[in-house]
C-alpha positions in Angstrom: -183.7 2.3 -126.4 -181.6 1.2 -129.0 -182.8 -1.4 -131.7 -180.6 -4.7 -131.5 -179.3 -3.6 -135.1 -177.8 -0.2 -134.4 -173.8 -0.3 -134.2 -173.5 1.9 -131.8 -172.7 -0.7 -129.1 -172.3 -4.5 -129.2 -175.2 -6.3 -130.6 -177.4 -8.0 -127.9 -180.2 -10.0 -129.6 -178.6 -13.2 -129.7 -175.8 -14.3 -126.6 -173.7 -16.4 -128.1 -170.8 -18.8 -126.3 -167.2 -17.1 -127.4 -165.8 -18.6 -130.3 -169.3 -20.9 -132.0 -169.9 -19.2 -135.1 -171.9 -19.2 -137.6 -171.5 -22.1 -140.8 -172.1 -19.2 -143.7 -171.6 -22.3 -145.8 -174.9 -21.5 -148.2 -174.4 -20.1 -151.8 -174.7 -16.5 -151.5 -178.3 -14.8 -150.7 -179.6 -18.1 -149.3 -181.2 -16.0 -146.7 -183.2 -14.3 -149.5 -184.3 -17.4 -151.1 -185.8 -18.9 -148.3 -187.4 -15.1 -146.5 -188.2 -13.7 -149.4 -188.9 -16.1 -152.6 -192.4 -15.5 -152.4 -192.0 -11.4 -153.0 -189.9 -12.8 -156.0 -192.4 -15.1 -157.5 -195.5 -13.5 -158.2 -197.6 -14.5 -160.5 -196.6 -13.7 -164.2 -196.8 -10.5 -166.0 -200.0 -10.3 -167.9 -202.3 -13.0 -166.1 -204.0 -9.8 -163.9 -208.0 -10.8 -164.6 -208.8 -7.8 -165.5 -208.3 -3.1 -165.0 -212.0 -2.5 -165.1 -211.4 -2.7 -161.0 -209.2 0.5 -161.3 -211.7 2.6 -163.4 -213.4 4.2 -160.4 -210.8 6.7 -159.5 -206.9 7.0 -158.8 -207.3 6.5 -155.0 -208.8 3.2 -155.5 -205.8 2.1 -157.8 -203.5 3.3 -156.0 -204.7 1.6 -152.9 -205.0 -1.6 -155.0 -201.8 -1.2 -156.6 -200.4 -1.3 -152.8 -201.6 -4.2 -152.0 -200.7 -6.1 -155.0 -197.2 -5.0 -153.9 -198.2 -6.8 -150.0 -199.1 -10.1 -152.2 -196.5 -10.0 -154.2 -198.2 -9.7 -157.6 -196.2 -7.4 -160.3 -198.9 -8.1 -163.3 -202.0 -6.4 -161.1 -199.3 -3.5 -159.7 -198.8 -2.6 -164.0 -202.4 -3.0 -164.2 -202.6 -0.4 -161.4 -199.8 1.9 -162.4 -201.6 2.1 -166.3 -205.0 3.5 -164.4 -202.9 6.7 -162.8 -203.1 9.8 -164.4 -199.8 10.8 -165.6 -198.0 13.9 -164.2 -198.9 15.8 -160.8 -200.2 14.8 -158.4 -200.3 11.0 -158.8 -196.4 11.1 -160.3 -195.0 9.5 -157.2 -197.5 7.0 -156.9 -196.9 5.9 -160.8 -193.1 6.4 -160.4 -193.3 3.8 -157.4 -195.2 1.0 -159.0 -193.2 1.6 -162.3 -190.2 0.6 -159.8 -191.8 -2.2 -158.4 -192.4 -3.5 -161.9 -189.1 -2.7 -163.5 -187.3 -4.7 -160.0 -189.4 -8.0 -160.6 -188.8 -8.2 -164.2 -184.6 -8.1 -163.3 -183.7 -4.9 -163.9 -183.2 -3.1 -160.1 -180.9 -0.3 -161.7 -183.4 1.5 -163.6 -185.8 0.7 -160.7 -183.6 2.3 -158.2 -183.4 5.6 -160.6 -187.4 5.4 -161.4 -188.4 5.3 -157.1 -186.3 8.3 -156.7 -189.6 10.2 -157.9 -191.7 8.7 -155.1 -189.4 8.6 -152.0 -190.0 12.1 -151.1 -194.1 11.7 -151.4 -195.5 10.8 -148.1 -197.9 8.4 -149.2 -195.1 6.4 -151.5 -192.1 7.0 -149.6 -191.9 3.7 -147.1 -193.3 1.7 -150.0 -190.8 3.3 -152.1 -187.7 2.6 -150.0 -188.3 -1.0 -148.9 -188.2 -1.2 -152.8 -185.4 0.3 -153.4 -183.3 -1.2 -150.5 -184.5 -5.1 -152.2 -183.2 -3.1 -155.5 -179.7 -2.6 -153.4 -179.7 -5.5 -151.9 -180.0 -7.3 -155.9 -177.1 -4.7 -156.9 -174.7 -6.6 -153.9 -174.9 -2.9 -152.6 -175.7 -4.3 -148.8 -174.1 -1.4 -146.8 -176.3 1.2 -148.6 -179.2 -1.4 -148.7 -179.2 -1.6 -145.2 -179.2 2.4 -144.9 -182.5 2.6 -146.9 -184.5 -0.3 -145.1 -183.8 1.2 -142.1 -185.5 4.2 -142.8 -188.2 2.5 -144.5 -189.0 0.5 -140.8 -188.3 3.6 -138.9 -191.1 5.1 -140.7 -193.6 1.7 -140.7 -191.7 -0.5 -138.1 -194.8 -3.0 -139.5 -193.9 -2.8 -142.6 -192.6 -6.5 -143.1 -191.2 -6.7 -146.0 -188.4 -4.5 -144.9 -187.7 -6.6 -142.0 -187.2 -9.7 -144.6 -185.0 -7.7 -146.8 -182.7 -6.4 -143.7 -183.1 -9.9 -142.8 -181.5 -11.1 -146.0 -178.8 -8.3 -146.4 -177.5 -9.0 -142.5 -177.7 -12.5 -142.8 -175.2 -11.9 -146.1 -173.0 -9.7 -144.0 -172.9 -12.6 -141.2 -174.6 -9.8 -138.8 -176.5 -12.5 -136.8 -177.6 -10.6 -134.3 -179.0 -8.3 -136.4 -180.3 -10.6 -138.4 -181.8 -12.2 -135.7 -183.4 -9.5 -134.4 -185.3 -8.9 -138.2 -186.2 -12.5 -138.4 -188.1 -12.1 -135.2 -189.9 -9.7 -135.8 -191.5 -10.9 -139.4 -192.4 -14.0 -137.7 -194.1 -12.3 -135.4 -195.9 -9.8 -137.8 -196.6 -12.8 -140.2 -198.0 -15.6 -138.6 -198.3 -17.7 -141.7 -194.3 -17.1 -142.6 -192.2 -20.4 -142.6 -189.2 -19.1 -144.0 -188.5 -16.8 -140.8 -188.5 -19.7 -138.3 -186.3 -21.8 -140.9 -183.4 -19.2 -141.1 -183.6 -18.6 -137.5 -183.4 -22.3 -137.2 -180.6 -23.2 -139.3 -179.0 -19.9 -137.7 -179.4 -21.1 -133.9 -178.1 -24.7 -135.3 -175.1 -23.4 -136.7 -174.6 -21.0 -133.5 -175.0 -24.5 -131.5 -178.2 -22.9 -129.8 -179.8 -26.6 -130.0 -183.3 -26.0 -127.9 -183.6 -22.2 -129.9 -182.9 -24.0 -132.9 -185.5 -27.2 -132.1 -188.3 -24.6 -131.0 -187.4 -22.9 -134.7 -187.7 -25.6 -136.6 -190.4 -26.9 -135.4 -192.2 -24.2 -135.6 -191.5 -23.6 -139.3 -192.7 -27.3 -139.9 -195.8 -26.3 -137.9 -196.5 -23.4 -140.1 -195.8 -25.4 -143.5 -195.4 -28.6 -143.3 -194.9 -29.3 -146.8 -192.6 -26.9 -147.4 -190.0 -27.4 -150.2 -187.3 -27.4 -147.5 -189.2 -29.7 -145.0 -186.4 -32.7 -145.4 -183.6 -30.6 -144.9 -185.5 -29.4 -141.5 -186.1 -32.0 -140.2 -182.6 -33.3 -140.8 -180.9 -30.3 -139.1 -183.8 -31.0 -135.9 -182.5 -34.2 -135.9 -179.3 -33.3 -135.4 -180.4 -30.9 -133.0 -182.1 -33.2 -131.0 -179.0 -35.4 -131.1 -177.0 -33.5 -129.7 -179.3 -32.6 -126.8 -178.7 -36.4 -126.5 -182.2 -36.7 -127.6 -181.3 -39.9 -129.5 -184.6 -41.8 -129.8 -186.8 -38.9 -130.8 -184.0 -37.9 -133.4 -183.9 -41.5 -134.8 -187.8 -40.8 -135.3 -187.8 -37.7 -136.9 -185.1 -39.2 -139.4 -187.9 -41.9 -140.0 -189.5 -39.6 -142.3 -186.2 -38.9 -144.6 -185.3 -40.5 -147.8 -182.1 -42.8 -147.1 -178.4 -41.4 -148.1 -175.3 -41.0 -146.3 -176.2 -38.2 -144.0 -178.9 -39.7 -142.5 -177.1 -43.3 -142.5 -173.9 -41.4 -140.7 -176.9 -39.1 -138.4 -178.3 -42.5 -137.2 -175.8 -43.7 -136.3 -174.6 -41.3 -133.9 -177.9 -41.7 -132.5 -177.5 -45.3 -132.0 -174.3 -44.4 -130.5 -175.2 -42.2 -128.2 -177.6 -45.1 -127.1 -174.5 -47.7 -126.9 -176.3 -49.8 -129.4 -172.8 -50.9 -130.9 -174.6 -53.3 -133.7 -177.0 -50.5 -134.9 -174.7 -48.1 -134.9 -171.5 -50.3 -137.1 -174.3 -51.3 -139.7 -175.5 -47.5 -139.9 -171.8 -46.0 -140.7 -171.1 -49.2 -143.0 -174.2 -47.3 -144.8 -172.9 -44.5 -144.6 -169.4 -45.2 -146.3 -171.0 -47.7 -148.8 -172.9 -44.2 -150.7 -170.5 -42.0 -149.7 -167.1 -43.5 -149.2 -165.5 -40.1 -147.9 -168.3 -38.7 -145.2 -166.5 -37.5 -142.6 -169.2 -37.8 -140.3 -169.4 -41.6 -140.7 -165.6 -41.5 -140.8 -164.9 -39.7 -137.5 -167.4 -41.9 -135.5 -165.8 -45.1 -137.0 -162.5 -43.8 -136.1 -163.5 -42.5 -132.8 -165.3 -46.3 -132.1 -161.9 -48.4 -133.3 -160.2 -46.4 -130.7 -162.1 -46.5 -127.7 -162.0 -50.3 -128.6 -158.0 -50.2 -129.2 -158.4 -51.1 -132.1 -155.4 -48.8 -133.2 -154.3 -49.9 -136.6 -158.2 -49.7 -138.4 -158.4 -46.4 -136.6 -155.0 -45.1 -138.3 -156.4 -46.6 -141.9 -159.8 -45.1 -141.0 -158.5 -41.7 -140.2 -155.8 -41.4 -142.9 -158.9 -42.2 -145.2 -160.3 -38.9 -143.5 -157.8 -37.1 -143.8 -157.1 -37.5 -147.2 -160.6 -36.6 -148.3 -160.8 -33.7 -146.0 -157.4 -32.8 -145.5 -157.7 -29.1 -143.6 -160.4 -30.5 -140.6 -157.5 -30.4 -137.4 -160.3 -32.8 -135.6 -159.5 -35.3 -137.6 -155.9 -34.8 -137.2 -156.0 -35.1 -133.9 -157.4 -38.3 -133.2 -154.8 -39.4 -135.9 -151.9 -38.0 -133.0 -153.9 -40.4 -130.7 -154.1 -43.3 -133.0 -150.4 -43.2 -133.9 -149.0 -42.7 -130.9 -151.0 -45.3 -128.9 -149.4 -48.1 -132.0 -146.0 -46.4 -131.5 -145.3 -44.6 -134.1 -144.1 -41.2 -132.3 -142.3 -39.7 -136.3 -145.7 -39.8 -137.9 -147.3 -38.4 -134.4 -144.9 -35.8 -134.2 -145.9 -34.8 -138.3 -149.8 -35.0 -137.4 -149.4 -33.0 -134.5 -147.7 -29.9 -136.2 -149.9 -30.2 -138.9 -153.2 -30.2 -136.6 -151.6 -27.2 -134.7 -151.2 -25.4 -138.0 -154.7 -26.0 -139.2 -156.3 -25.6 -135.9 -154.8 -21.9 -135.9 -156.3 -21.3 -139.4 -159.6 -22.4 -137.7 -159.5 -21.1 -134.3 -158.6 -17.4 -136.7 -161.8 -17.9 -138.4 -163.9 -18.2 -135.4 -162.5 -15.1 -133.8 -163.6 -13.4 -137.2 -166.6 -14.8 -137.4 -167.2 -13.1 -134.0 -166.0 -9.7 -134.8 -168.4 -10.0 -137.9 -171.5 -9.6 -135.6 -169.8 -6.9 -133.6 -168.7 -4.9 -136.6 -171.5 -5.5 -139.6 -170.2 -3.0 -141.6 -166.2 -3.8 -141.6 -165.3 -5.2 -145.0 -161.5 -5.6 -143.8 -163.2 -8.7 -141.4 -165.4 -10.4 -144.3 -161.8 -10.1 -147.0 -159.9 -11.9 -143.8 -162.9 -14.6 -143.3 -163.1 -15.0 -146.9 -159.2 -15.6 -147.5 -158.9 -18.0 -144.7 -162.4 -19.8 -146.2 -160.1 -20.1 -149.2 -157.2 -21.5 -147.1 -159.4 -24.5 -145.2 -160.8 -25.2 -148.8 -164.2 -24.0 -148.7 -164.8 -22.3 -151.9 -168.3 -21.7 -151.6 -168.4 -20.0 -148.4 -164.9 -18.0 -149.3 -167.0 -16.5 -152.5 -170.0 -15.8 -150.3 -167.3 -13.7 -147.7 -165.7 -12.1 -150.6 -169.3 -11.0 -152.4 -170.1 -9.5 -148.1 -166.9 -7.3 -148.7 -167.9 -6.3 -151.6 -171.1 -5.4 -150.7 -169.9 -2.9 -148.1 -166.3 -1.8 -150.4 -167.3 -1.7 -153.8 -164.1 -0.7 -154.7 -162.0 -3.2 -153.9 -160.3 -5.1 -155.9 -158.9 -8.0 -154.3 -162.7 -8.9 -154.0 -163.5 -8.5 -157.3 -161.0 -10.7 -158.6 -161.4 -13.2 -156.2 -165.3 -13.0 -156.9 -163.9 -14.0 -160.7 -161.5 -16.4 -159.8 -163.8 -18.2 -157.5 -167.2 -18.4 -160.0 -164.8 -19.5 -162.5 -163.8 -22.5 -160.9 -166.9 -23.6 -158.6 -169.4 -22.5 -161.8 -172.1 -24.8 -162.0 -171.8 -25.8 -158.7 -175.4 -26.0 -157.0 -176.5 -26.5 -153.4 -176.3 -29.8 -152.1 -179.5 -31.6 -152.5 -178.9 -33.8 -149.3 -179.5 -31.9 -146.2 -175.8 -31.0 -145.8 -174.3 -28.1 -145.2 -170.3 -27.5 -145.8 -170.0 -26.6 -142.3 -171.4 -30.0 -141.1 -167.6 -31.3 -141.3 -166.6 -28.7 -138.4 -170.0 -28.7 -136.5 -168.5 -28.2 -133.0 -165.8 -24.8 -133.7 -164.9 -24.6 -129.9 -161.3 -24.5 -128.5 -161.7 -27.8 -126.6 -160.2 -30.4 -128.1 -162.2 -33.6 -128.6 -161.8 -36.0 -126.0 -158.8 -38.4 -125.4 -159.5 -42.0 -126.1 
């Protein structure tokens, strides 16, 4: 039976509803940081206690050396690597934790040419090609990253590690189901793992999965609750359970969050959806008092003034909107509604051809976005996504598409200068501290239109 990340067929892990796709809208290699940022953060060269451990034979370092490399600790896997004899027969074992060393301290090219000594020992060689495929995977060289980490699990399908990095290079390529599929799997094997359940949350979230999603996010907060990204989960389980009309147990797990517009704008769907009218006008007047242009707080007042008929604030609300987020065809839409119901069939007319243009960019990206999990390895599909991200003004998630191609085409150019272009302009731009994501402006991606007031 074939494994759920073979491309011989469709991809099966995850059954998703045609045309809900996935947000990408993290920097590129967010999937690493959260999977893997404790195999990056040993501790520090030097502070190993002591070598006398390793002065009982080579066997014994070696063995110790592996599991330094388990733990994630670079300083005892030197200490290790010193207490090998050099030359046959422990030259593989050295040449491997000489990689490992030479990878954590930045430099995965050498590393890469230094584990070629030890992939073809049988004792070093899984060890040695989950090593080199996280030495790919630094090198933006997914395609070939994926090749070797394959081989690595088909020879140790335990070994975790090589799960996370396939994990993080699939998740890059917007393979979901692939991804999936690897995320599952380390949870499993690692009980204590947060991280898994919190990509696989934020994953199911942005697939509109909502109970997969609550299950996975509450599992990660189960495992670590006082994780660094605990706010930003239980924000997106919020959400979640918002939309699963959950209202009053999402307005409790927003309890615990620090106040900003997000939360203000969350709430107030909440209270909406509970046709508390009062709570819900004073929590998207909070909203737009710290963050005048939140489109979540903007479409719900909008969407509020006209079920109300309260035509001519929804207009002024919604050209607000639209001005601040000019390519979302949503908001667009109930603009059509707003102007027509006051009258005004000319500026109607202009909306409407102007949502129909901007809906086709959109309803493009999600048929992409689909053909990205069916074909993981197309670069032609990732250079499309990417040049239409660039088109609905998403900089961010058009580098990360552009850095995907990349990743599989090294060659081609119209990445690579788009990679330039884009870092130039977006340089110092971080991660949003507030649990928002870019895609949070376009969270539902079907092809229904939103309802008519």
């Amino acid at each position: 039976m074939e494994s759920p990340d073979q491309t011989s067929r469709e991809p099966s892990a995850m059954q998703l509803p045609e045309r809900q796709i996935p947000s990408r809208s993290r920097p590129r290699r967010f999937g690493a940081v959260i999977l893997c940022v404790a195999l990056l953060a040993g501790p520090a060269l030097g502070v190993w206690r002591t070598s006398q451990l390793y002065r009982t034979s080579p066997d014994r370092a070696f063995q110790e050396g592996l599991a330094a490399i388990r733990r994630g600790d670079p300083a005892a896997v030197m200490a290790a690597a010193e207490m090998l004899p050099p030359g046959s027969p422990w030259g593989p074992h050295r040449a491997l934790f000489d990689g490992y060393v030479l990878l954590r301290r930045g430099r995965p090219g050498p590393a890469i040419d230094v584990l070629a000594a030890a992939k073809d020992h049988a004792a070093t060689r899984k060890w040695a090609l989950c090593t080199a495929g996280e030495a790919l995977y630094q090198l933006d060289r997914l395609g070939e990253a994926v090749g070797v980490l394959r081989q690595a699990v088909e020879m140790d399908p335990k070994l975790t590690d090589a799960h996370r990095w396939l994990a993080a290079c699939f998740y890059d390529l917007g393979a979901m189901n692939q991804a999936t599929h690897h995320l599952q799997i380390v949870a499993e094997q690692d009980p204590a793992d947060a991280r898994s359940l919190r990509l696989l949350g934020l994953m199911f979230h942005d697939f509109e999965e909502w109970p997969r999603a609550v299950d996975a996010y509450r599992e990660s907060l189960r495992r670590d609750p006082g994780q660094e990204a605990a706010s930003e989960i239980r924000f997106e389980l919020a959400e979640c359970l918002m939309r699963q009309r959950e209202f009053k147990e999402a307005l409790e797990t927003l309890e615990a969050l620090p106040p900003s517009a997000e939360v203000a704008a969350l709430r107030a769907e909440c209270h909406d959806g509970l046709q508390d009218a009062a709570a819900a006008e004073e929590q998207i007047e909070a909203a737009l008092q710290q963050d005048p242009a939140n489109i979540r707080a903007l479409q719900l007042k909008a969407q509020r003034r006209l079920n109300d008929a309260r035509y001519a604030e929804a207009v002024q609300t919604l050209e607000t909107a639209v001005r601040h987020h000019p390519t979302q065809w949503r908001l667009r839409f109930y603009l059509v509604q707003a102007y027509e119901r006051l009258g005004d069939r000319e500026a109607a007319q202009r909306e409407l051809k102007m949502m129909q243009e901007w809906r086709k960019l959109h309803d493009r990206f999600a048929e992409l976005h689909m053909e990205a999990i069916k074909k993981p390895f197309d670069a032609a599909v990732r250079l499309e996504l990417a040049q239409i991200a660039e088109k609905i003004d998403r900089p961010m998630l058009a580098l990360s598409w552009y850095r995907a191609t990349l990743g599989l085409d090294s060659g081609n150019e119209t990445a690579k200068q788009a990679i330039l272009r884009l870092e130039g302009e977006v340089i110092g731009e971080a991660a949003p501290a507030a649990p928002l994501r870019e895609a949070d402006t376009t969270s539902q991606t079907g092809d229904t239109a939103p309802p008519v007031p």
